[in-house]
VOGU-3710 file (C-alpha; in Angstrom, 3 decimals, decimal comma):
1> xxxxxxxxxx> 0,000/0,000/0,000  1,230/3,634/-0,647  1,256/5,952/2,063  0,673/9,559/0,226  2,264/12,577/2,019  0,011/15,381/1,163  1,725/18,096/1,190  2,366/18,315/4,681  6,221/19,503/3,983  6,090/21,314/0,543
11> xxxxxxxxxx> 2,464/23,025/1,817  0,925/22,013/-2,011  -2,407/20,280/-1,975  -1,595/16,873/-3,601  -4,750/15,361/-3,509  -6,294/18,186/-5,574  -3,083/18,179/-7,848  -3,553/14,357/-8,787  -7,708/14,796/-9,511  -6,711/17,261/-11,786
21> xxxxxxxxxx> -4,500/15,251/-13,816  -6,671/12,244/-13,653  -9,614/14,180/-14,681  -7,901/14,999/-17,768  -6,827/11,162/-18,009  -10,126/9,870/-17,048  -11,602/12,035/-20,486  -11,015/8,300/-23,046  -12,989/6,464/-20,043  -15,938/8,742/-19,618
31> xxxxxxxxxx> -16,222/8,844/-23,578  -16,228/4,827/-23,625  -18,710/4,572/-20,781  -20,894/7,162/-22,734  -20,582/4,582/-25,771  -21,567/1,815/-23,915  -24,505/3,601/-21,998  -25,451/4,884/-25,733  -25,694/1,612/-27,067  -27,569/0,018/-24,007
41> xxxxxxxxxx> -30,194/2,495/-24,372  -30,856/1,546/-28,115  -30,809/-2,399/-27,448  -33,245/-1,639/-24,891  -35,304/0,391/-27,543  -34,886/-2,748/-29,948  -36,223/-4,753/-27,130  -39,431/-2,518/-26,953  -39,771/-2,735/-30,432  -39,566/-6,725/-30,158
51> xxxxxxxxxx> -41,762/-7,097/-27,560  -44,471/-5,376/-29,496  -43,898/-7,383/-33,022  -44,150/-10,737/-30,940  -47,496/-9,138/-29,413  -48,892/-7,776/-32,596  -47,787/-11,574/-34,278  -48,784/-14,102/-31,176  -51,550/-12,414/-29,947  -52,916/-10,296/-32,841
61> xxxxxxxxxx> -52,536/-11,428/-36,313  -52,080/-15,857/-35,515  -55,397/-15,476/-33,673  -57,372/-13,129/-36,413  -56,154/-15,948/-38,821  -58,186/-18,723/-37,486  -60,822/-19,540/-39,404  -63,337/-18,827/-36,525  -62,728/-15,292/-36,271  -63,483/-14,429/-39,586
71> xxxxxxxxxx> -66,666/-16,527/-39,522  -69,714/-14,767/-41,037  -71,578/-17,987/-40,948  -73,906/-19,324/-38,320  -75,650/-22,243/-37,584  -79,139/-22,179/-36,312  -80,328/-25,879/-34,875  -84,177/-26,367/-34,024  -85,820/-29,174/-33,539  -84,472/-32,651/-31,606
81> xxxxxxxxxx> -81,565/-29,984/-30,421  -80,374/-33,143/-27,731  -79,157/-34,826/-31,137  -76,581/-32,495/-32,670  -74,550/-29,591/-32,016  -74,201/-27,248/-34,834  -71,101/-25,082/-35,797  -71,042/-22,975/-39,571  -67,696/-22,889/-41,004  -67,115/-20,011/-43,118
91> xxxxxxxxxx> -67,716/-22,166/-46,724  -71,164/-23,200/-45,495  -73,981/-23,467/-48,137  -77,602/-21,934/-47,300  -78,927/-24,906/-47,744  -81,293/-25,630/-45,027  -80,994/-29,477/-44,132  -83,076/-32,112/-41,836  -80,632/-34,660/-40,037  -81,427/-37,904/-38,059
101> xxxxxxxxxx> -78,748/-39,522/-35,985  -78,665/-43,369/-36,544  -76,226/-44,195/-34,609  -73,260/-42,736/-32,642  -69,394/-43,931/-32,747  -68,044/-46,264/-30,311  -64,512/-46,499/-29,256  -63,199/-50,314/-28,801  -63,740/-52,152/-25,659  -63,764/-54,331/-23,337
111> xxxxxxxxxx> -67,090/-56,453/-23,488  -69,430/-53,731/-21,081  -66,278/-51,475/-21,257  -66,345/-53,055/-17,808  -64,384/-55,299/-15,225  -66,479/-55,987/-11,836  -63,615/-55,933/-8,994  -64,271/-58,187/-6,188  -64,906/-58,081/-2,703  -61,775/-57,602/0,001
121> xxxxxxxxxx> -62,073/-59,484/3,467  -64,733/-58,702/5,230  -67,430/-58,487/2,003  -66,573/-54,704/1,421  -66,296/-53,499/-2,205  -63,066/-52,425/-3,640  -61,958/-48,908/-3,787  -59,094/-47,292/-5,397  -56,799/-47,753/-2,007  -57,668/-51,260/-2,454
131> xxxxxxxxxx> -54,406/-53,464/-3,092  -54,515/-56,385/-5,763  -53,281/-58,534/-2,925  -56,489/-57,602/-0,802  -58,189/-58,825/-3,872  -57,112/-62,560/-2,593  -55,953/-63,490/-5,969  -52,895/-65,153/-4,268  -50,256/-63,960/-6,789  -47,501/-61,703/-5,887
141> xxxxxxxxxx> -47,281/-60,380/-9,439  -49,727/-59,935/-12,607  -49,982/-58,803/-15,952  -52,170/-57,378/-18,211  -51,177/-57,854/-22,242  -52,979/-55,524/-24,654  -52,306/-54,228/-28,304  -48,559/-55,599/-27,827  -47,977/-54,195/-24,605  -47,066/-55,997/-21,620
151> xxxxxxxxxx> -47,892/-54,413/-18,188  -46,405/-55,520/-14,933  -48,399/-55,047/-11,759  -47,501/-55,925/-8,702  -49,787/-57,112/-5,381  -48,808/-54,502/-3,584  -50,016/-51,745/-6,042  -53,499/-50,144/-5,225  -56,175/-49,934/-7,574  -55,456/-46,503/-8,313
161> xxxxxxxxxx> -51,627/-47,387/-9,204  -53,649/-49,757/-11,629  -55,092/-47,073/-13,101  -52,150/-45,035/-13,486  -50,172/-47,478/-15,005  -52,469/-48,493/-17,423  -53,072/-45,187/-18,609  -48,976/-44,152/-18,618  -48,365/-46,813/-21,102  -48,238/-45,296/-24,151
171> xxxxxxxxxx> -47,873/-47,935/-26,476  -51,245/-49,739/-24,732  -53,504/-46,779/-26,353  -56,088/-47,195/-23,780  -57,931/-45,555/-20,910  -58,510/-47,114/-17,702  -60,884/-46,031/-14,903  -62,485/-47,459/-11,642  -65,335/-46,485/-10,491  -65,918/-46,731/-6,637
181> xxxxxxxxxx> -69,758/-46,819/-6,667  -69,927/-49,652/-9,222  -66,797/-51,138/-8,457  -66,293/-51,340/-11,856  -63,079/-50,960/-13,866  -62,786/-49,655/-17,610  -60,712/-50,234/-20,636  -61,594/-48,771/-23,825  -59,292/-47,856/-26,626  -58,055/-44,131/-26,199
191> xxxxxxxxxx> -59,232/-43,156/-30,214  -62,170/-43,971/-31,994  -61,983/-46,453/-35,719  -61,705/-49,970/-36,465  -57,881/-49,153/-36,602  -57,809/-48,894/-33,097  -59,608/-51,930/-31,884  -57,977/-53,442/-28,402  -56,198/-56,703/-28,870  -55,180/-59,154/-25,689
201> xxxxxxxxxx> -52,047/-59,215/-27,450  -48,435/-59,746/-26,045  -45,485/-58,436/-27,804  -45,620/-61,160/-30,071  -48,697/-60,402/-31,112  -49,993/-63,583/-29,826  -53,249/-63,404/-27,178  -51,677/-63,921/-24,013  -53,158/-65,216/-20,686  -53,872/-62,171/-18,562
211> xxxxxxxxxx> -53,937/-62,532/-15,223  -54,660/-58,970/-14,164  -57,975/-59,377/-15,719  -58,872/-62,892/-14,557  -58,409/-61,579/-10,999  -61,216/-58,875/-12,036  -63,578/-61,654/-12,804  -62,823/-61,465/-16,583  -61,554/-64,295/-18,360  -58,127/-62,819/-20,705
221> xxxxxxxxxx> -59,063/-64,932/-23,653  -62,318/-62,492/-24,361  -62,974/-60,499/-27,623  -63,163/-56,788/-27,030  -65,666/-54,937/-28,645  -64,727/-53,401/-31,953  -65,149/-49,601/-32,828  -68,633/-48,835/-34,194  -68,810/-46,063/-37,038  -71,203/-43,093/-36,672
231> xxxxxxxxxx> -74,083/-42,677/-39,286  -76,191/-39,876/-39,971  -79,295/-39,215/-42,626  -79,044/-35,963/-44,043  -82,707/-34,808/-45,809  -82,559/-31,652/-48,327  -85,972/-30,378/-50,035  -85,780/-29,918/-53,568  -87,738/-26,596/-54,036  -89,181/-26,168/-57,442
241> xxxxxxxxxx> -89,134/-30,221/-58,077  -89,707/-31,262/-61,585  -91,472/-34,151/-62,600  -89,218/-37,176/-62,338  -87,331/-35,537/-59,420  -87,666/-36,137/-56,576  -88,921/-33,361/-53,305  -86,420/-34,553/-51,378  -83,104/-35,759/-51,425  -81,407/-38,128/-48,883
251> xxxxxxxxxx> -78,397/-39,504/-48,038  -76,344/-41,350/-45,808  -72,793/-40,016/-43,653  -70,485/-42,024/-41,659  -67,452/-41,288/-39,567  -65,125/-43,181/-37,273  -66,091/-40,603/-34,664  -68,658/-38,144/-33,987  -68,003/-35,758/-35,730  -69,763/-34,967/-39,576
261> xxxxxxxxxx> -69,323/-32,096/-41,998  -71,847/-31,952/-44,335  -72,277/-28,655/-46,821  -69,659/-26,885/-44,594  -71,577/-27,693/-41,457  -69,646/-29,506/-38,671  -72,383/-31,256/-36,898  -70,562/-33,087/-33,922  -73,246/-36,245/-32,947  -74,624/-36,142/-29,206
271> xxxxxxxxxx> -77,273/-39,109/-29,554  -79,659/-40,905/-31,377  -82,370/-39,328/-32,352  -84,669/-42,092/-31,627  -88,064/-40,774/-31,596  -87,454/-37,411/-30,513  -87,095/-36,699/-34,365  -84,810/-35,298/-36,682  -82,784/-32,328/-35,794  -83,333/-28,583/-38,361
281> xxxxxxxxxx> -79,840/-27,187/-39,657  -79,800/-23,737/-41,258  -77,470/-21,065/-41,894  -78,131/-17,159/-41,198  -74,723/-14,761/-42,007  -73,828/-12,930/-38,938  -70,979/-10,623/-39,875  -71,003/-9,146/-36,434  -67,655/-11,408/-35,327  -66,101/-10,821/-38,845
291> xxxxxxxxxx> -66,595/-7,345/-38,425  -64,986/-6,835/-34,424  -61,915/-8,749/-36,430  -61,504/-6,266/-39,251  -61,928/-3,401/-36,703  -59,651/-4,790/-34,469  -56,597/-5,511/-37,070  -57,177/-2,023/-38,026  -56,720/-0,587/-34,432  -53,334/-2,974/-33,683
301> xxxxxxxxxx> -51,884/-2,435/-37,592  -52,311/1,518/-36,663  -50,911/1,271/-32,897  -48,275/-1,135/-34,385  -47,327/1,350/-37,702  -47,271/4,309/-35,211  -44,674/3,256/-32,716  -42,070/2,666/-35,670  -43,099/5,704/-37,293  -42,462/7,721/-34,035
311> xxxxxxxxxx> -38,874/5,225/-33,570  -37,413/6,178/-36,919  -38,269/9,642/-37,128  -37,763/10,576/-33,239  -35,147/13,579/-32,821  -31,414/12,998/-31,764  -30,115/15,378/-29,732  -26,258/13,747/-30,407  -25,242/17,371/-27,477  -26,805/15,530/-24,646
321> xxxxxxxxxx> -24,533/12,410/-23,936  -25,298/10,219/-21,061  -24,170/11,600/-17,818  -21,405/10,969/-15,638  -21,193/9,946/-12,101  -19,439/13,397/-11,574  -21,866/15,365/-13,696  -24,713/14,191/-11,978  -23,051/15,083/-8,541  -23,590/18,885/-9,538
331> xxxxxxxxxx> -27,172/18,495/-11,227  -30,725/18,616/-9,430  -32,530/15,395/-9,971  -35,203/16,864/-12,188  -32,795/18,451/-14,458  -31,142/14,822/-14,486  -34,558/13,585/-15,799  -34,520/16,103/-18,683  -31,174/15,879/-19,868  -31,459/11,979/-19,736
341> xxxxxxxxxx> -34,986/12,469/-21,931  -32,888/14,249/-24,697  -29,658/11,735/-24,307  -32,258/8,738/-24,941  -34,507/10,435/-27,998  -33,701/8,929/-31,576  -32,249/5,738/-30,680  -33,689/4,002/-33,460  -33,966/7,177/-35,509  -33,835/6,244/-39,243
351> xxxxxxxxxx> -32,467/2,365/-38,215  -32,553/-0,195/-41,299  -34,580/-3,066/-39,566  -37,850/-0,649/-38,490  -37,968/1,341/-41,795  -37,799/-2,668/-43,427  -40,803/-3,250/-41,260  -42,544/-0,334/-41,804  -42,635/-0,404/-45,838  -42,802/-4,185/-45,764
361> xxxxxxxxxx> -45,959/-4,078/-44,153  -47,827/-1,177/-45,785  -46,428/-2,782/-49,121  -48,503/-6,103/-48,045  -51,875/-3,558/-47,603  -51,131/-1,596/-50,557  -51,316/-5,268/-52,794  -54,344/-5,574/-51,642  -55,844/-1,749/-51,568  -58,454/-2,070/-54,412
371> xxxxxxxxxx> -60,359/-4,877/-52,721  -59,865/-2,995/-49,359  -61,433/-0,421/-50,288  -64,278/-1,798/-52,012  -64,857/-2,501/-48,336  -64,782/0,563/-47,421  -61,038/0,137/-46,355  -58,393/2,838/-47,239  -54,837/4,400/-46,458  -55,038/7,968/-45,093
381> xxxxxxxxxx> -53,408/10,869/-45,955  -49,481/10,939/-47,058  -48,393/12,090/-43,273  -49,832/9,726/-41,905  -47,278/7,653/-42,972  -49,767/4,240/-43,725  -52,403/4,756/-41,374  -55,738/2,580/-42,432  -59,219/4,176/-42,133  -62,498/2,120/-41,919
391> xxxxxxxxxx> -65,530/3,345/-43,102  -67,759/0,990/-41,204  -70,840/1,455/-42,466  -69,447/0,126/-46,337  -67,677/-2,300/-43,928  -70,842/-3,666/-43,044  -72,708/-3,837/-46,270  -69,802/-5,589/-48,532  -69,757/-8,249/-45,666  -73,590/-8,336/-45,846
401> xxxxxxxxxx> -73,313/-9,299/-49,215  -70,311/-10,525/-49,571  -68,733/-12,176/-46,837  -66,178/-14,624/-48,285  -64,082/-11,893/-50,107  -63,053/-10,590/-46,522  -62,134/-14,123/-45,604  -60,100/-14,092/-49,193  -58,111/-10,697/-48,412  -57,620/-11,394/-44,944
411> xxxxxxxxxx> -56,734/-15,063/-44,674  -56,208/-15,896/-47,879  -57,475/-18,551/-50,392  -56,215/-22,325/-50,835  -53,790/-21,116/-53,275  -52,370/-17,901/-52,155  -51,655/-16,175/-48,921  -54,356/-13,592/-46,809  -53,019/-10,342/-45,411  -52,879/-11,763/-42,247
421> xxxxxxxxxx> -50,339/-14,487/-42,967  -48,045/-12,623/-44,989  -47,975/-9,888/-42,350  -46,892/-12,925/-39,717  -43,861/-13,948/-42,184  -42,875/-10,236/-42,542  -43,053/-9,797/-38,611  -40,997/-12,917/-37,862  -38,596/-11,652/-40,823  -37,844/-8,720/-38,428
431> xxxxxxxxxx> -37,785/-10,721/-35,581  -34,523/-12,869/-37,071  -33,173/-9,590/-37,267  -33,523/-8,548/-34,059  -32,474/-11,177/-32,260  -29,227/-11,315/-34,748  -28,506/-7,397/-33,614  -29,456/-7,083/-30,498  -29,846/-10,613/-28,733  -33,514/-10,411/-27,973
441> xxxxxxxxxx> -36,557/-13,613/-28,272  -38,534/-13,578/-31,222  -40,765/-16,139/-28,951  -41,670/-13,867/-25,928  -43,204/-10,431/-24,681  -40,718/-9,990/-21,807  -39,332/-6,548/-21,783  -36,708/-7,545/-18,431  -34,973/-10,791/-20,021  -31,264/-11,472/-20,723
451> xxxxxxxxxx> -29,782/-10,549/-24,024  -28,012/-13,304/-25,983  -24,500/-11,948/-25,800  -23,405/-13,661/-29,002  -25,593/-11,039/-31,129  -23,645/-8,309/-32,505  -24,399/-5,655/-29,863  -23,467/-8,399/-27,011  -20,376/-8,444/-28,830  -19,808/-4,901/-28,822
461> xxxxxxxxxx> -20,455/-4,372/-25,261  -18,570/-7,123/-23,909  -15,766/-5,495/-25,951  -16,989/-2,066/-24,718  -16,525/-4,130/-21,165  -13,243/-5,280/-21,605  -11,629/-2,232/-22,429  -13,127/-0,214/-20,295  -11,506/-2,692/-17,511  -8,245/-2,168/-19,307
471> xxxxxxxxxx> -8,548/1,267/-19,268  -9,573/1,717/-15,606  -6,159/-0,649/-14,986  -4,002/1,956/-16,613  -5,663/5,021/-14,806  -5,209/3,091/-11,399  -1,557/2,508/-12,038  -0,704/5,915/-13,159  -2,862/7,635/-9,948  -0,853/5,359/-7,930
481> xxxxxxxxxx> 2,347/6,210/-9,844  1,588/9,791/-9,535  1,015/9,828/-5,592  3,974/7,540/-5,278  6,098/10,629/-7,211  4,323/13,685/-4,816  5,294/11,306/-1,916  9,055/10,534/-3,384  9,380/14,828/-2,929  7,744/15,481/0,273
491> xxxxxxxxxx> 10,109/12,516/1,896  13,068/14,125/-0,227  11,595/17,847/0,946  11,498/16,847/4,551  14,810/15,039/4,369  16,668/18,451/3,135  14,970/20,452/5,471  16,271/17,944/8,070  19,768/18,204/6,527  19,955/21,825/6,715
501> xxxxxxxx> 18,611/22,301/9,808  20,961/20,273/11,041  24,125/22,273/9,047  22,585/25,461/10,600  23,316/24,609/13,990  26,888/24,363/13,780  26,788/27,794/12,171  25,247/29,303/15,660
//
């Protein structure tokens, strides 16, 4: 350690000597530190900017791109309504339709879907805390072999381990389940088709003794029950029949499950009708949801377009640097906030990547302006720098009439791409780029997250980093150097005066 003499024989006021002439030193520090706060500031600006274009791409524009959102079709069910539920995709027909339910799917089996579990000791029925041993089938282990999947139980597993088991093996493709008031256990297959009928198969693919099931009064050599197909009969009138033709048409539907779309209805099967009668299907358009979409887009495309508008043309003030530890020691802490306000304006002024974004995206609305604004959809005025207006009542009547060529603009056809989807590639386009410059997620919201450091601003500031370490190093040394020199004269000062005080008293 040095010990600094401050002036205490040559009267000068070291310590004030030495700030000055590290102050003047310290000038290539406080320059890099203002670099590196400088760049901070506008990664952190990037950062806002991602956050927002994984908002307006997750939450926005993926979600007004499902087909429901857009749908201007509904489905209207009367009649035996305990027989079908009703959903209008966006392609449905007008064509009103009267639909009996035959019969409904069935997933495979076992016979009953059932297995009766016996009695434990004492004549009380089985519950899932209920060992296998307490079942008194006397083994200490047991198996149960289905579709080529052998599972080991042992005695002392419960009922509910069973269960678990069962239902963990993948491979098995079944669902197990006890229930405690019947006391009976379930196996059926987990999907419904023939393809997925159960088989008491072992690996081998060879029906296998099961003793698992014999113990639940069940002899392993049974057939399961195979998957039953639904069936439907769909009845359309033939208005304006001709002679020969006939006033209504009918045909059969089956699926392996319940589920049937017939002339873009999705009718998902709840019963047979039975005698309760056939079940009514029309289709009204309801353009109210369509319309909240369109509105919506409109709203988030404008909020969206605005904040990189604002970015890129904000004002740089390049006079106001960031402050310094020392500067701030002299400023009140309002006038701190103001200067810092000015130091951190036009980050992102005029930057490549948001000016890409911004005439990417009004590019993909322009391609599509005349329909837009047959809808009543246009740009606004040339400084507003893409805005979108919506005229909402020609909104209203070209989805009135014309529903489908909203659904066409926005979320495309079969063959080409909707607004919305091309808007989602551009977004995640300038996402990549982000995260290559700055080091933030293209897959999250989160404004307070680490930075990847290999992007090409995490490189810059770790090298910012490192030679501002360097740096400080060097200034150390030479403050120590320069204390260790003031000290060298005050010890040679006071070691003259010694001397000549000395000489002068064999002079008296």
């Amino acid at each position: 350690m040095t010990i600094r003499l401050s002036g205490m024989v040559s009267g000068m006021d070291t310590e004030s000597i030495v700030k000055e002439m590290m102050n003047a030193k310290r000038i290539p520090l406080d320059k890099l530190n203002q670099q590196k706060q400088t760049l901070q500031w506008q990664r952190d600006n990037y950062r806002e900017i991602n956050s927002k274009l994984v908002d307006f791409r997750n939450n926005k524009i993926l979600k007004y791109n499902l087909a429901a959102t857009m749908n201007a079709q509904k489905a209207v069910v009367t009649g035996n309504t305990k027989a079908i539920q009703a959903e209008a995709n966006a392609d449905a027909s007008s064509i009103p339709m009267s639909v009996k339910v035959n019969n409904l799917a069935e997933k495979s089996s076992l016979p009953k879907a059932a297995l009766t579990v016996g009695m434990v000791e004492g004549g009380v029925k089985a519950t899932l805390k209920t060992t296998l041993g307490e079942l008194g089938g006397g083994l200490s282990t047991y198996d149960l072999f289905i579709n080529k999947t052998n599972i080991s139980l042992s005695k002392d597993d419960t009922i509910a381990d069973v269960v678990s088991k069962i239902n963990g093996a993948a491979n098995a493709k079944v669902t197990a389940s006890f229930d405690e008031v019947s006391g009976r256990f379930n196996i059926t297959a987990k999907d419904y088709g023939t393809d997925n009928n159960l088989k008491m198969t072992n690996s081998s693919g060879v029906v296998a003794e099961s003793s698992l099931l014999n113990l639940f009064g069940m002899d392993s050599g049974v057939v399961p029950i195979a998957a039953k197909k639904a069936s439907i009969e769909v009845s359309v009138a033939n208005n304006g029949a001709q002679a020969g033709n006939p006033a209504t048409y009918i045909q059969e539907f089956s699926s392996e499950n319940n589920t049937i779309t017939v002339n873009g209805v999705k009718m998902t099967l709840l019963a047979v009708s039975g005698t309760d009668g056939a079940t009514e299907i029309s289709t009204q358009t309801d353009t109210t949801k369509t319309l909240d979409t369109i509105t919506n887009f409109v709203k988030d495309y404008n909020d969206l377009i605005s904040l990189l508008n604002t970015k890129v043309s904000e004002e740089r003030y390049k006079d106001f640097t960031p402050l310094t530890d020392e500067q701030k020691k002299d400023m009140k802490e309002k006038d701190i906030e103001l200067w810092e306000a000015k130091a951190k304006s036009g980050m992102l002024k005029n930057d490549d990547i948001l000016k890409s974004t911004l005439a990417s995206l009004r590019t993909i609305i322009t391609g599509q302006l005349k329909g837009l604004s047959e809808m009543g959809i246009t740009t606004g005025q040339y400084y507003e720098n893409g805005k979108i207006n919506i005229d909402t009542d020609k909104l209203k009547q070209a989805l009135q009439e014309n529903p489908q060529k909203a659904i066409s603009i926005f979320q495309g056809t079969a063959g080409s791409q909707g607004i919305y989807s091309k808007m989602a590639e551009q977004v995640n386009t300038s996402l990549d780029k982000l995260a290559v410059k700055a080091g933030t997620s293209k897959y999250t919201t989160e404004i307070t997250g680490a930075y990847k450091t290999e992007s090409l601003m995490g490189k810059k500031l770790t090298d910012y980093n490192t030679r501002i370490a360097n740096l400080q190093t060097r200034l150390t040394t030479m403050e120590t150097n320069y204390y260790k020199k003031f000290t060298a004269m005050e010890t040679a000062m006071n070691k003259y005066n010694s001397q000549s005080s000395n000489l002068s008293s064999y002079f008296k």
